[in-house]
C-alpha positions in Angstrom: -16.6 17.6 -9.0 -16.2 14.7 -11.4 -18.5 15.2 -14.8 -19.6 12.0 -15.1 -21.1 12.6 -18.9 -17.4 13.8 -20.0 -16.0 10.5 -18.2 -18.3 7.9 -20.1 -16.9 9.5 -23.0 -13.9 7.8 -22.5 -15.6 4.7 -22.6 -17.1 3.4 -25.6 -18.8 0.5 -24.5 -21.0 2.4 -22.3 -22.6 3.5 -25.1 -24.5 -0.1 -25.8 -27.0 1.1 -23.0 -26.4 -1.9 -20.7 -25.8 -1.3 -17.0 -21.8 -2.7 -15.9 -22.2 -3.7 -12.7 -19.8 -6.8 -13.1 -16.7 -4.5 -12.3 -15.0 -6.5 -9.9 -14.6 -9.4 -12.4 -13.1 -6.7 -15.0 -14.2 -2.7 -16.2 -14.9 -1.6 -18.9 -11.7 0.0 -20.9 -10.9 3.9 -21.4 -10.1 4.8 -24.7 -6.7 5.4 -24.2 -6.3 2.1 -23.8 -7.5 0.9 -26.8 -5.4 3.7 -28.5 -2.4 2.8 -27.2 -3.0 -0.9 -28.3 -3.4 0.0 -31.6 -1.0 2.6 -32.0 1.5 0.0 -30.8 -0.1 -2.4 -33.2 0.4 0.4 -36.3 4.0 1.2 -35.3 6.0 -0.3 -32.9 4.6 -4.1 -33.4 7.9 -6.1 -32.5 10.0 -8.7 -30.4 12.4 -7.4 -27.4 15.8 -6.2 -27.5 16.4 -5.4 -31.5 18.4 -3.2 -33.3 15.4 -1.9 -35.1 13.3 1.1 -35.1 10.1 -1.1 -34.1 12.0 -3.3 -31.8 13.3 -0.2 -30.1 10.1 1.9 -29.9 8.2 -1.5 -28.4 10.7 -1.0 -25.6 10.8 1.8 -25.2 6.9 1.8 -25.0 7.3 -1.0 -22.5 9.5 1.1 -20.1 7.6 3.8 -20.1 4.6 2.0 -18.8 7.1 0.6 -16.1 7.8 4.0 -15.2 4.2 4.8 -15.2 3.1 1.6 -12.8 5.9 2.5 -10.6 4.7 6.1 -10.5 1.2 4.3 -9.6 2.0 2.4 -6.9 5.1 4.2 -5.8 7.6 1.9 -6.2 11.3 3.1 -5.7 12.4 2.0 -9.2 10.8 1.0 -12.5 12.6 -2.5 -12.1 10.4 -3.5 -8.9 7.6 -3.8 -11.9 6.8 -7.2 -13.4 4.3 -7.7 -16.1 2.8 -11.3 -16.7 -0.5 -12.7 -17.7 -2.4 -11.9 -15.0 -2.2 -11.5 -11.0 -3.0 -15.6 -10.5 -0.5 -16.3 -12.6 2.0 -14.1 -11.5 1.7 -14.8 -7.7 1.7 -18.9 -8.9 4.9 -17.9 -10.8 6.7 -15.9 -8.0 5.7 -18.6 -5.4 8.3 -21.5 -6.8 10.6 -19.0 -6.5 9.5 -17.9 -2.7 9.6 -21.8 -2.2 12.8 -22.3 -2.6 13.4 -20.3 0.7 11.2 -22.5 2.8 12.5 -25.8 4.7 10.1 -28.7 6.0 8.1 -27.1 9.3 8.4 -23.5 8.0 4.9 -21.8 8.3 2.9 -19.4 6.1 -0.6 -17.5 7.1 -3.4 -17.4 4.8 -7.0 -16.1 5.3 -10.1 -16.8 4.5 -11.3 -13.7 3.3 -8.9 -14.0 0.2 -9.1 -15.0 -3.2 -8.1 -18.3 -3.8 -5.4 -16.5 -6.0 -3.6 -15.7 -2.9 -4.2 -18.9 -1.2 -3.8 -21.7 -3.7 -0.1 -21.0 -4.7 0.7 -21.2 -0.8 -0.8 -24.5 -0.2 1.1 -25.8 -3.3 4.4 -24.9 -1.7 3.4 -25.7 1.5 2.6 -29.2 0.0 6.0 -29.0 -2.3 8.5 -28.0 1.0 6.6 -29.7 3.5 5.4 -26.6 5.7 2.5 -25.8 7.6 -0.2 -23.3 6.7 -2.1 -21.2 9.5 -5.3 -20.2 8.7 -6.7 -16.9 9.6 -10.3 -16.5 9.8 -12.9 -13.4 9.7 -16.0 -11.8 11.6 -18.8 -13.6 10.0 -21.0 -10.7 10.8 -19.4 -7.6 9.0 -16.6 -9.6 7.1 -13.9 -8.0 8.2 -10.6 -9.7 9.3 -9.7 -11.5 12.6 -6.5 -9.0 12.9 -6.0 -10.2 16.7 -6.1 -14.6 15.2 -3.6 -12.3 12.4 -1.4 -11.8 15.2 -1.8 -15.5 16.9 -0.9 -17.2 13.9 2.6 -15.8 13.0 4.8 -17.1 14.7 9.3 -17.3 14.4 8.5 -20.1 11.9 6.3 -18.0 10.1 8.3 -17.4 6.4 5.1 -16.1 4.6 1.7 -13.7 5.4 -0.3 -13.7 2.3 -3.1 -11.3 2.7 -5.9 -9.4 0.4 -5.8 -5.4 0.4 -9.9 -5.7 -0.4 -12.0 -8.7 -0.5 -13.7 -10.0 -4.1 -16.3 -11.3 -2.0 -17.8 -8.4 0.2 -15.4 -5.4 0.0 -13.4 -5.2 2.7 -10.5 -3.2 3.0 -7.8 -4.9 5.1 -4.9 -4.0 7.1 -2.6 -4.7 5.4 0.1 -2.5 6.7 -0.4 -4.4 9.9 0.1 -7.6 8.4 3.6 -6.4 6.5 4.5 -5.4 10.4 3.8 -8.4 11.7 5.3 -10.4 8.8 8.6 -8.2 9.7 9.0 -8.5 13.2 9.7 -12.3 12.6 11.4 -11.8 9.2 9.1 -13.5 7.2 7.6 -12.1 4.2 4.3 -10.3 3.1 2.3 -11.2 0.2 -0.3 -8.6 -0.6 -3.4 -9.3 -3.3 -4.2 -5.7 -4.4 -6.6 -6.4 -7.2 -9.6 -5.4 -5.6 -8.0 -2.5 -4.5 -6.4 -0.9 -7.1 -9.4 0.2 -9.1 -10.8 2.6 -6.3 -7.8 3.7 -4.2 -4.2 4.9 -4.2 -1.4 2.0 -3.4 1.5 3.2 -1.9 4.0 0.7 -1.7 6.3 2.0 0.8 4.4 3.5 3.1 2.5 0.0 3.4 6.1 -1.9 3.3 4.7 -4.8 2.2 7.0 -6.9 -0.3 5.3 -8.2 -2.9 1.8 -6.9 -4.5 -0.3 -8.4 -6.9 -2.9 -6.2 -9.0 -4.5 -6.7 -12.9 -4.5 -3.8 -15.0 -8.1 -5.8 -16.5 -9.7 -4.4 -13.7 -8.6 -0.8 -13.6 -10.0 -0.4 -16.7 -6.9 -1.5 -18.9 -6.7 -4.9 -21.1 -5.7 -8.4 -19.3 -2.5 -8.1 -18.1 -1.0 -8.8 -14.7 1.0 -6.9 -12.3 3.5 -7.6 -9.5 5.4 -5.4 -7.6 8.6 -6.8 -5.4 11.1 -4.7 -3.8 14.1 -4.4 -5.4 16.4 -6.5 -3.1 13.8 -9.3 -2.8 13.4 -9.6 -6.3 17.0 -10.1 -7.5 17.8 -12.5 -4.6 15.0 -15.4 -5.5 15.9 -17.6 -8.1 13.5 -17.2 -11.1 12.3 -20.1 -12.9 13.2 -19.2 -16.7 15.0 -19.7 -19.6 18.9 -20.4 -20.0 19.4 -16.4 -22.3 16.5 -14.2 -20.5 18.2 -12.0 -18.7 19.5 -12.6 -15.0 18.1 -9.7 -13.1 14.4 -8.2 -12.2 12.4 -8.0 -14.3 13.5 -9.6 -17.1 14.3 -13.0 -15.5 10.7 -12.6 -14.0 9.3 -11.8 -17.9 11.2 -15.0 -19.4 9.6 -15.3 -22.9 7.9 -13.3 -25.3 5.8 -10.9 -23.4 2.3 -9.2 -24.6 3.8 -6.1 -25.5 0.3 -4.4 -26.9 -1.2 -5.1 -23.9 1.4 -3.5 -21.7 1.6 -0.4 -24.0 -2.5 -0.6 -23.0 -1.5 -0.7 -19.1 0.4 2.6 -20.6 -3.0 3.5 -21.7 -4.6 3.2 -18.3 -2.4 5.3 -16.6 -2.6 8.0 -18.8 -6.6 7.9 -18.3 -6.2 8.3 -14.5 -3.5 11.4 -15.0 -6.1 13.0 -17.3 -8.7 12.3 -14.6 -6.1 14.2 -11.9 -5.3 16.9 -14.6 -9.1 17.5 -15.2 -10.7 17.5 -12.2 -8.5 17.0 -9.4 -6.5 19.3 -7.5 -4.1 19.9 -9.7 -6.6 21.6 -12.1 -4.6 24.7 -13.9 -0.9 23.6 -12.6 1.0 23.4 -15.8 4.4 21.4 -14.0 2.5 18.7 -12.2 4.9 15.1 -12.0 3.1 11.8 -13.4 2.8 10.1 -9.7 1.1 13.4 -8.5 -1.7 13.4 -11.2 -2.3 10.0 -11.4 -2.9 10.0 -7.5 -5.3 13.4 -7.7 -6.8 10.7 -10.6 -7.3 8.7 -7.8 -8.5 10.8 -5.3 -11.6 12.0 -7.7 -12.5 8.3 -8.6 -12.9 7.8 -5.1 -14.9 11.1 -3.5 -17.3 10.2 -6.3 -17.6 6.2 -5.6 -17.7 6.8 -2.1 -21.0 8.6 -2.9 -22.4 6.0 -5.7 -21.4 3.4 -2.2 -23.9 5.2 -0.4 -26.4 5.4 -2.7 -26.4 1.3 -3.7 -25.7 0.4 0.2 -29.5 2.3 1.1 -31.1 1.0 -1.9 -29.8 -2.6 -1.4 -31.3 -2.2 1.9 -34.8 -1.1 1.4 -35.3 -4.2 -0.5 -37.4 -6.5 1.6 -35.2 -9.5 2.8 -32.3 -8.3 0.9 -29.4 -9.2 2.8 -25.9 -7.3 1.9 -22.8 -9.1 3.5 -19.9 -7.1 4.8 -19.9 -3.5 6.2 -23.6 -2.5 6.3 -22.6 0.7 7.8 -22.9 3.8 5.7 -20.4 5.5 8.4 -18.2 3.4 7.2 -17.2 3.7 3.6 -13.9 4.3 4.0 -13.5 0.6 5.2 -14.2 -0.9 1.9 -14.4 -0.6 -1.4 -17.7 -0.3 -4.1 -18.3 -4.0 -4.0 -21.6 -5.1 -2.6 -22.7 -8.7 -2.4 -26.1 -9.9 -1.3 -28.9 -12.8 -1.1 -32.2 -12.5 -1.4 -34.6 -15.0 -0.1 -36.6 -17.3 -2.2 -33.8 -16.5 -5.1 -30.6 -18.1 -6.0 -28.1 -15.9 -7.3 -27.8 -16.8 -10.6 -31.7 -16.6 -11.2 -31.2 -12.8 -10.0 -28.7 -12.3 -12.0 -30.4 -13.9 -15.3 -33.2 -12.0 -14.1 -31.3 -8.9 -14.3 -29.2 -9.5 -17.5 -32.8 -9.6 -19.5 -32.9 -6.0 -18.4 -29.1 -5.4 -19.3 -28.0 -5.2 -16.0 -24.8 -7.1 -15.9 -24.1 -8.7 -12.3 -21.7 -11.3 -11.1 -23.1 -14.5 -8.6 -21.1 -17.4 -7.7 -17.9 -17.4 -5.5 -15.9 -15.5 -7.5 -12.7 -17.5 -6.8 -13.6 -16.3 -3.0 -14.1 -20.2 -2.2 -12.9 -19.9 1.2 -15.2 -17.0 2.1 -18.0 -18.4 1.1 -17.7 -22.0 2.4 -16.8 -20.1 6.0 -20.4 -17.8 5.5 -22.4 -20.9 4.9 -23.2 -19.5 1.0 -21.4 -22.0 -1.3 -23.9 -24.8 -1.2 -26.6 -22.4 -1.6 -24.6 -21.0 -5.0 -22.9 -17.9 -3.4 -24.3 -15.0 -3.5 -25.1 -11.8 -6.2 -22.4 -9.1 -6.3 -22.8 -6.1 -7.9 -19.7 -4.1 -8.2 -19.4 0.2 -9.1 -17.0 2.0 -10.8 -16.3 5.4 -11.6 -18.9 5.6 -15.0 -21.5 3.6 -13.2 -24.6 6.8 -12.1 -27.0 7.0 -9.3 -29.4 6.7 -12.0 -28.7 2.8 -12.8 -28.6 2.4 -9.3 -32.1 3.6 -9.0 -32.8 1.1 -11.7 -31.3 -1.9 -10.3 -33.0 -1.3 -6.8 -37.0 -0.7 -8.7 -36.3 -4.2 -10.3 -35.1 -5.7 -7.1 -37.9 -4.8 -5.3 -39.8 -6.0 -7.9 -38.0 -9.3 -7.9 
């Protein structure tokens, strides 16, 4: 059982009183985070590739949080891990590179349930190489993906599937192993958006076979920093846009330029957090020889017994508010299709009046579109002004739930 007083410990904000329900547009950060950042600030402050003590230790520091990424999302090698500003960036970055595969009439698949992250840099090629883009729509009435218009889309000129592992919007978890299987069988590639993801649920790379995965360390409770993960063979066959003396192989022809070092020893940070979360309280409570990858994953595991029950909890008090409407999965049987991020409208409010209404009370809740421009244009929302989205993590309690549901029902 997860002690939720020991883990708000680890993050000092929490201790402002305010209520973070704006999770899904970036946590809160664990203390070993900011530890990390300064310790690297104190003592290893430096540029890449010196002969120096600092200049060596910031590298070394740098690798080991590649190791530890890699260990997160199971990649085969620590080289498979890029770091960069952010996930947008990144995936805007990659995709010149991607584009230079692509010939006039080639096809890639987007959907509408994604971030426009994970849309825009596709209709930029697609615009650049003169390709077509095949849109994939969603169930208006539960959000969740059209996997059979999934399947209709790809075709043998498909050269791209871009898809989200959880919607922004309205949680939902996609399949996204399904998508990397249908990418394959007509040898095109598979572009996964794992940011939502990624705070509440283990990624396992291989198993999912996708290609290339986008996540932000920002939202797993680390500082702003982008990941991407590409396998191996991929990666050191595109052509990376960069300058003439970074290196010519992944990932430092991907990391042209000075990177933020402090913030990737804080991605460093992160990962030790969830290990101590798997050493504490997960099943490997007492084992003395447990490997990084298995902690961080019983890390994982504990996060998410404990949100799925926090889910519950919001999803029953969200709908005993009169008029309330959530949109996405409604059903508490099923949990395990999405992730902690609710979204709602409530009639005779526009979102942003709920959520000024609720930041005079220091309960901090997103409303807008959230980058999720498609989604919302498809659900009718975005000329209303979206919708409210309130978003759990690990700290959040059943006791600010409580709270947020008495002033909605005030409201």
């Amino acid at each position: 059982m997860l002690n939720i007083d020991a883990v708000r410990t680890h993050f000092p904000s929490l201790s402002s009183g305010a209520t973070f329900f704006d999770n899904p547009g970036g946590t809160q950060v664990a203390q070993e985070v900011s530890e990390r950042m300064q310790r690297y600030f104190l003592h290893s402050n430096a540029n890449h590739g010196g002969a120096f003590r600092t200049s060596r230790d910031s590298d070394a520091v740098v690798w080991e949080a590649r190791e530890a990424v890699a260990a997160f999302l199971n990649a085969t090698r620590p080289e498979e891990i890029i770091f960069g500003q952010n996930m947008t960036s990144l995936t805007l970055h990659i995709s010149r590179s991607i584009a230079r595969l692509l010939e006039p009439g080639d096809e890639l698949v987007v959907t509408r349930l994604d971030h426009d992250a994970n849309i825009a840099p596709w209709l930029l090629i697609a615009e650049d190489r003169g390709c077509q883009v095949r849109w994939v729509d969603f169930h208006p009435e539960d959000c969740t993906l059209d996997m059979q218009a999934l399947e209709e889309a790809i075709s043998p000129r498909t050269k791209l599937v871009a898809v989200g592992y959880a919607s922004n919007a309205v949680g939902t978890i996609n399949d996204v192993r399904r998508a990397a299987q249908l990418a394959h069988s007509v040898g095109a590639l598979c572009f996964v958006d794992a940011v939502q993801y990624a705070p509440h649920k283990s990624i396992d790379v291989q198993a999912l076979d996708c290609d290339l995965l986008a996540c932000s360390a920002y939202k797993f409770f680390g500082p702003h920093t982008g990941i991407l993960y590409g396998k191996y063979d991929l990666l050191e066959r595109l052509t990376a846009y960069k300058v003439r003396p970074a290196g010519n192989h992944t990932p430092d022809k991907f990391e042209t330029g000075t990177q933020s070092y402090e913030s990737i020893a804080g991605v460093l940070g992160a990962m030790e957090y969830f290990a101590w979360l798997g050493k504490t309280y997960g099943s490997l409570e007492g084992t003395e020889n447990e490997t990084r990858q298995q902690a961080l994953r019983a890390g994982m595991g504990v996060l998410e017994e404990y949100e799925r029950s926090l889910s519950i909890a919001l999803l029953q008090g969200l709908q005993s508010v009169p008029g309330l409407r959530v949109w996405g999965i409604t059903d508490a049987e099923r949990m395990a299709e999405r992730v902690p991020t609710f979204s709602f409208t409530l009639p005779g409010w526009k979102p942003d009046a709920v959520a000024e209404r609720l930041a005079r009370e220091e309960i901090y809740v997103w409303s807008g579109n959230f980058y999720a421009l498609a989604a919302l244009e498809r659900l009718g929302l975005e000329e209303q002004g979206g919708i409210v989205r309130v978003g759990l993590a690990h700290y959040n309690t059943h006791a600010e739930i409580e709270r947020l549901i008495n002033i909605l029902n005030n409201l």
